[in-house]
Structures are given as C-alpha cells and as structure tokens.
C-alpha positions as CSV (number, residue, x, y, z in Angstrom):
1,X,0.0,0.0,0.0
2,X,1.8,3.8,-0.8
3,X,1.2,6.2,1.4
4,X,-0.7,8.9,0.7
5,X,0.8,12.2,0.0
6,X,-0.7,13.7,3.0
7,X,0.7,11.4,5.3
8,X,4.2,12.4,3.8
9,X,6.1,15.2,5.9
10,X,7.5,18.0,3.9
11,X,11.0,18.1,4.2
12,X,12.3,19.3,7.3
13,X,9.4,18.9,8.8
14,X,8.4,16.6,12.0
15,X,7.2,13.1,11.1
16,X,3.5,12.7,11.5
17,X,2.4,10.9,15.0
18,X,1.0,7.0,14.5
19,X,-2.9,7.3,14.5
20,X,-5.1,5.2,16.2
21,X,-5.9,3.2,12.7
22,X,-2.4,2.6,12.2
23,X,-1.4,2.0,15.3
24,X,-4.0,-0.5,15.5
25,X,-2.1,-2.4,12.5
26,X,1.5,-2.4,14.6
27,X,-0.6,-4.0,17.5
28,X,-2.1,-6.3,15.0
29,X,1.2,-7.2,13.4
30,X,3.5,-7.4,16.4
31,X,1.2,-9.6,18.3
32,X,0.7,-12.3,15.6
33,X,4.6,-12.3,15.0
34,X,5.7,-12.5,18.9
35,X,2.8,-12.6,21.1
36,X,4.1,-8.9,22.2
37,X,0.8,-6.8,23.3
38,X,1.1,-3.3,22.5
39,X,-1.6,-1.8,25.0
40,X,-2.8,1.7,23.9
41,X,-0.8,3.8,26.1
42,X,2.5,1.9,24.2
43,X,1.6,4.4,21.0
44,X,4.7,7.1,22.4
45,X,7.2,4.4,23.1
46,X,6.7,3.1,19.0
47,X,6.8,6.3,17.8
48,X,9.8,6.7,19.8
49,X,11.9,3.4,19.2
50,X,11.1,4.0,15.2
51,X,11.8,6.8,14.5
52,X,15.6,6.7,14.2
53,X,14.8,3.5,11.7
54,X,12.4,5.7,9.4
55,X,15.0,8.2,9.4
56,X,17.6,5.8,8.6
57,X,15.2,4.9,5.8
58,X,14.2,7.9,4.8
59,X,10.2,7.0,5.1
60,X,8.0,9.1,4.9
61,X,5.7,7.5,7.6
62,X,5.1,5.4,10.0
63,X,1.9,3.6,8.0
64,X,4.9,3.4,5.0
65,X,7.3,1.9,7.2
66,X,4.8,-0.8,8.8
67,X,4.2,-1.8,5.2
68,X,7.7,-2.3,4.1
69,X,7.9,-4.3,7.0
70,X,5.7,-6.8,6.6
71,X,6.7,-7.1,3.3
72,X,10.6,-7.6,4.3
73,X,11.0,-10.2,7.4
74,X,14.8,-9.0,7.6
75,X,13.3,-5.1,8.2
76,X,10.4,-7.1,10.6
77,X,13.0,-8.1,12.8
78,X,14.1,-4.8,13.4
79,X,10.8,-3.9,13.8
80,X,10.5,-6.2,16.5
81,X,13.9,-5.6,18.4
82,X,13.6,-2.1,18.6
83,X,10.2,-2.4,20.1
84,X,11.1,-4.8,22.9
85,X,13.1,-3.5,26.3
86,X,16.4,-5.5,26.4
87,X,17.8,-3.8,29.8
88,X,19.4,-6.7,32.0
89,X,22.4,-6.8,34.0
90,X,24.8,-9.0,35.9
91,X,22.8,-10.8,39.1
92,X,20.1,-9.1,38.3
93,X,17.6,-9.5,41.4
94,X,20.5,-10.8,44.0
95,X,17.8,-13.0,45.8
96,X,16.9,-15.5,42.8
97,X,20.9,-16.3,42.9
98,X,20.9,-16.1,46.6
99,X,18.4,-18.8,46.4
100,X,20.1,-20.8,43.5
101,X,23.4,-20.7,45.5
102,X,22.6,-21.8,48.8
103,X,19.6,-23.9,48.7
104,X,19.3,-25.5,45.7
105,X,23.0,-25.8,44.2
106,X,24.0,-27.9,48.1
107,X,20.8,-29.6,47.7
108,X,21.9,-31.2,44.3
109,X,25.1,-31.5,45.4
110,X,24.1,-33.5,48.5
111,X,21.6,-35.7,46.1
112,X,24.2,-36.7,43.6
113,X,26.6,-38.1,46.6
114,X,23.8,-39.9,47.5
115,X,23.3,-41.2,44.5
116,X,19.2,-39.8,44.2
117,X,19.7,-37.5,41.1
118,X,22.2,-37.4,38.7
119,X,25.5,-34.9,38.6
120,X,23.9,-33.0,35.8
121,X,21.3,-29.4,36.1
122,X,20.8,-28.0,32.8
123,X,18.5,-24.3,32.7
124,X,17.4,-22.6,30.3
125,X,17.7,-18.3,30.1
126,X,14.2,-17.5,27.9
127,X,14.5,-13.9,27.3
128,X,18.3,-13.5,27.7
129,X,18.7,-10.3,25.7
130,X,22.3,-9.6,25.8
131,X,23.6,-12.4,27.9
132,X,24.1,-10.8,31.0
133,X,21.7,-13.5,32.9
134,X,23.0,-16.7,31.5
135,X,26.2,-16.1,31.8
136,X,25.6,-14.9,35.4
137,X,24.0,-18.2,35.8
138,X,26.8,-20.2,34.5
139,X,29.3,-18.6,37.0
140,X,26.8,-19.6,39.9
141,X,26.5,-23.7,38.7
142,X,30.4,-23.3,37.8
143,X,31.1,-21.7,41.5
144,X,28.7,-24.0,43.2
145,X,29.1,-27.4,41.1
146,X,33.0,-27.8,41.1
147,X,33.1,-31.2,41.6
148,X,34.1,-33.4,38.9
149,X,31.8,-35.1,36.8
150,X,29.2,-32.7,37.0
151,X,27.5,-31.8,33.9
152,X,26.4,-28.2,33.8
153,X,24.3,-26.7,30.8
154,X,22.7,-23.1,30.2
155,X,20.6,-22.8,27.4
156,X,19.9,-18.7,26.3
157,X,17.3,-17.8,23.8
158,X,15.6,-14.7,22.4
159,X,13.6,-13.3,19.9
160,X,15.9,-10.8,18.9
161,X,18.9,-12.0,16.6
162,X,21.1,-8.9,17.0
163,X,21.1,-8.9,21.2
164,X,21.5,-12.9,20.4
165,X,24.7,-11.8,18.4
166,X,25.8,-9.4,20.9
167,X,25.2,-12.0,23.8
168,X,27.4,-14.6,21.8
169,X,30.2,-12.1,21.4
170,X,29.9,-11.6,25.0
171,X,32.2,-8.4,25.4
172,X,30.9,-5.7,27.5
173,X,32.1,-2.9,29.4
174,X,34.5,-2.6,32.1
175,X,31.9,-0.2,34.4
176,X,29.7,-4.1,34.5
177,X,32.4,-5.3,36.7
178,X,30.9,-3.9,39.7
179,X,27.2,-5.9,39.3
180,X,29.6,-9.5,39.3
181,X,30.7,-10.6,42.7
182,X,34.7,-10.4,43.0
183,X,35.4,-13.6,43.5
184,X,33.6,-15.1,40.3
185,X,34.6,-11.8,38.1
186,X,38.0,-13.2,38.4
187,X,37.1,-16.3,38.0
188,X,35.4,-16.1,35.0
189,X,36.0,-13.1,33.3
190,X,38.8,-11.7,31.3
191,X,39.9,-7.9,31.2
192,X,40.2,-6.5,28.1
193,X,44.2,-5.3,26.6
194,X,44.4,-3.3,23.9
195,X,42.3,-2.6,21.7
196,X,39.7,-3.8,23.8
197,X,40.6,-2.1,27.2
198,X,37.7,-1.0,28.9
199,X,36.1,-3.7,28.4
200,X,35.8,-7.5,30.0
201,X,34.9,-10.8,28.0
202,X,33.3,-14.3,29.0
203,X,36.0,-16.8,30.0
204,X,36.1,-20.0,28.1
205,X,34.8,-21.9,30.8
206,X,31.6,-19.6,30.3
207,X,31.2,-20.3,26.7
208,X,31.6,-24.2,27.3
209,X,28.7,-24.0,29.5
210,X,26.5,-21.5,27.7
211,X,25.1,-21.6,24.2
212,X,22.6,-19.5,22.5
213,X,19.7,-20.0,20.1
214,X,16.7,-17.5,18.8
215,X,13.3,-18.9,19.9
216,X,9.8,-17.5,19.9
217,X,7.8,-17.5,23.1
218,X,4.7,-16.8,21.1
219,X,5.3,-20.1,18.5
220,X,2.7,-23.4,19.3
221,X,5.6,-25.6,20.0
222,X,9.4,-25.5,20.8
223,X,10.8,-28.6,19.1
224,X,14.0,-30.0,20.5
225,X,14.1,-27.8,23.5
226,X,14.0,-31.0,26.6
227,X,13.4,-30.5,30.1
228,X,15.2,-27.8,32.4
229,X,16.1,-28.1,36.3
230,X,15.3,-24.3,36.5
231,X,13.5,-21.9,34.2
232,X,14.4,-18.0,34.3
233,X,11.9,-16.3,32.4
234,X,12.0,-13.0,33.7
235,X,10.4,-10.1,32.9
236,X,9.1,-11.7,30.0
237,X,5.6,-11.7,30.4
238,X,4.5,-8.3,31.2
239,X,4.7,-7.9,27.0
240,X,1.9,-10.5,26.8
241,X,-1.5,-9.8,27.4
242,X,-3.4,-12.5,29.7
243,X,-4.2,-15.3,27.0
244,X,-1.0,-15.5,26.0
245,X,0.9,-15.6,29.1
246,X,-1.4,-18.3,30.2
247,X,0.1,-19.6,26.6
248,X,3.8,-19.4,27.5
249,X,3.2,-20.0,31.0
250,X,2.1,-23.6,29.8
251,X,4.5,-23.8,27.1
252,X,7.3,-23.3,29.5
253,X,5.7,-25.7,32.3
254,X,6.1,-28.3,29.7
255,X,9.7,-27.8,29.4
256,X,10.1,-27.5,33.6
257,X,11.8,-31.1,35.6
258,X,8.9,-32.6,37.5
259,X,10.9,-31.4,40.6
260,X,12.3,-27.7,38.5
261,X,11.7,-24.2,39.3
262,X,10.4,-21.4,37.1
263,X,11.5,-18.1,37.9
264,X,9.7,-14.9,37.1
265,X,10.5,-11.2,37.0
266,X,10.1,-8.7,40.1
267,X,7.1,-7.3,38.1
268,X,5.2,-10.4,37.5
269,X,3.4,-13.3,39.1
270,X,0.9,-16.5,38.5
271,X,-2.1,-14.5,39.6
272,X,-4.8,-15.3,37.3
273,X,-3.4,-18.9,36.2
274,X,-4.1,-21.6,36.8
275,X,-1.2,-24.2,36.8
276,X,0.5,-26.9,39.3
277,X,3.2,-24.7,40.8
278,X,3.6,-23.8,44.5
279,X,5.7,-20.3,45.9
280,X,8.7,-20.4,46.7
281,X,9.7,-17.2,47.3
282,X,8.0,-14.1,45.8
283,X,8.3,-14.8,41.6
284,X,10.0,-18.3,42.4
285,X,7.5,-21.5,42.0
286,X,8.5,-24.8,42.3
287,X,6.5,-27.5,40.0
288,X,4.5,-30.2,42.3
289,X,3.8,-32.6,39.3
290,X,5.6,-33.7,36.7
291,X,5.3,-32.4,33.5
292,X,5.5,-34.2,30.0
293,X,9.3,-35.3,28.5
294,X,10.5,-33.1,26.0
295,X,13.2,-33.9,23.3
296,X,16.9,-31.7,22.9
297,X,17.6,-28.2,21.4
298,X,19.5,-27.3,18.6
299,X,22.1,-24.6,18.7
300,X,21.8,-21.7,16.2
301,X,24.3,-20.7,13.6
C-alpha cells in the first residue's frame, strides 16, 4: 500500500504521529509475529523506538514503514527488536541467585553423593537479551558445582537476533564489573588489553557451558528444547496480554523437571493462572507434578 501524500512530511518537517488506525495495525502485526501486546498507552514508546529506523530509511511515515515491514521479514526483525526493552544486568535480582546458590546448588550436590539424582542441572535463560543472565547463571553452577563429573548446561534464547549476536560475542564494558561478585569476576571473566581495554569478556569456561539459540515465546511448540532443572523467564511476560501468558506459561511448564523451578521477574506473578506450581519465594514456583518429557535443542548458527 503507498502512502498517501498527506501522510508524507515535507522536508524538514516533523514526522507525523501513529494514528489510532495505524497503530492498531502495529498491534495487530507485532502480536501475531511475537505474542508482544502493544496496550494503547505503548503508541509514544513506538513512535519513539522507530523513528531513528524511518529516518535511517528515509520514510516518509510510520503507515509506510509498517508496510515495508511486513513485506521484508529481515526489516520485521528490526521492527521487532527495537520495540522490545532488552535492559538486564549482571545478578540481576541478587535473591533468585541467593536462592540458586545456597539452597538448591548444596541440595543437588548432596543428592548426587547420594546417588538420588544425577550430577547433571541443565537451565534454560528464555529472554536472555544480551547475555548478562545466563552467563551470570553459568558462574553460579560453575562456583557451586565444582566437583568433577558434574555436567552443567545453560541454554539462552531470544527473539531478537542482533542482542543474540551481541550475547554470543559476549564483550561488555568494564563499568559491569561492579554488578559480578569479586570472586567469580576473576574467576570467570577476562579484562580486556588493547584494543579492547575497557572492556571484559566471557572466559572459556563460560562459553563451554553456555550456548545460544533465537526462539519465539509466542510459537505453538518448541521442538527439540527437553526438560530444564530451573527456568528464568524474567520479565518476560509483562509484554503479553493475559491469554497469551497463560500460553507461555504452559509452554514453558512443559519444558520444567517434575521437581524444576520457574522463575519470574520482580514485576510479574501466576495471579490469574491456573497451573500446578507452589511459591517459593516471591516470583520463584517450584513445579508439584511432573510435566510431560520433552526432546533436545539445537544450537543456532
């Protein structure tokens, strides 16, 4: 569809605001592709994470640009990174780890002396944006899990391929030092020389136990995923409206060890749902049946 000269800015002049009709198409559009619900009051924060794009562009408007988006699922990508919030950080809400590191970690490491589980806790990041979390988890089953023969596995996905490239690469800067706990920082992470001073990298033994993959929340099935000790999936859900968390929520439990736990962001709980999961701690549940088997993922290129 071209866009009407009227809807076209002369130049110089400020872009034209989304209207409600075309607005209603980005919700449209952005919910079918991801399961992301735009609410109404989300019409500034569009305008605001496109417009850079459309100037980069040089559209004319923002009904234009929706249009050459659908029609282009490289420029539909975009579309959808620049629209989701990928702010995370290192130990980001210090309870979940304080929880992960000295309940459950000496609980498995008790049950695999004994012989009642195996030496092996694999969880999966959903929602890792740039890494920051799943590395942060690998340094916590690394730190905790040292004894030999332990097989330790954090899976990291995303919607977003460019934060999934970023969070491969996993370089970032030197002022994130502070947010790792001193003893794992040198541990796990190396300081940048050179040309990249000012900066710190994931260690090796990071990237052996990490890997990456993109994967929809919103899709009907995750194929090749398998089951996960603990799931962080944190704030995640406040972009879904309440059908489709129920969705995920029910996706994810599929994918949760009959004795796993599913962690949520600060911002979000269960309330409203209906699923076999007990409280933990506030946003921690802890599954009290099992759930179905699920087969293994594969890594993307």
């Amino acid at each position: 569809m071209s866009t009407r000269a009227s809807e076209r800015p002369a130049a110089g002049a400020a872009r034209p605001a989304v209207s409600d009709a075309v607005f209603a198409r980005y919700q449209a559009l952005v919910h079918g592709e991801s399961g992301i619900w735009l609410a109404p009051g989300k019409k500034a924060l569009l305008e605001g994470r496109l417009a850079s794009r459309l100037r980069e562009l040089g559209v004319g408007s923002y009904a234009e640009y929706l249009d050459r988006a659908r029609a282009d699922p490289d420029e539909l990508a975009r579309l959808l990174d620049r629209i989701t919030t990928h702010e995370t950080r290192f130990f980001r809400e210090p309870r979940h780890f304080e929880l992960l590191e000295r309940q459950l970690l000496p609980r498995w490491r008790e049950a695999a002396r004994a012989g009642s589980r195996p030496p092996r806790v694999r969880v999966w990041s959903a929602g890792c944006s740039s890494g920051e979390e799943p590395y942060s988890l690998a340094m916590s089953l690394l730190a905790g899990l040292r004894e030999p023969g332990w097989s330790l596995e954090v899976v990291a996905t995303d919607l977003s391929t460019p934060v999934l490239e970023r969070a491969r690469a996993g370089v970032y800067r030197i002022e994130q030092a502070a947010e790792i706990p001193r003893p794992l920082l040198q541990a796990y992470m190396l300081q940048g020389t050179g040309s990249q001073e000012g900066r710190m990298k994931a260690g090796p033994e990071l990237r052996r136990v990490v890997r990456f993959a993109r994967l929809n929340l919103a899709a009907e099935a995750w194929p090749g995923l398998g089951t996960f000790d603990l799931v962080f999936c944190r704030n995640v859900l406040i972009y879904f409206d309440p059908p489709g968390k129920e969705r995920v929520v029910s996706r994810l439990l599929r994918h949760l060890a009959p004795e796993g736990y599913l962690f949520l962001g600060h911002a979000e709980s269960l309330s409203g749902t209906s699923h076999p999961l007990r409280s933990v701690i506030p946003t921690v549940y802890a599954r009290e049946v099992a759930g179905p088997p699920a087969p293994g993922l594969r890594s993307a290129s």
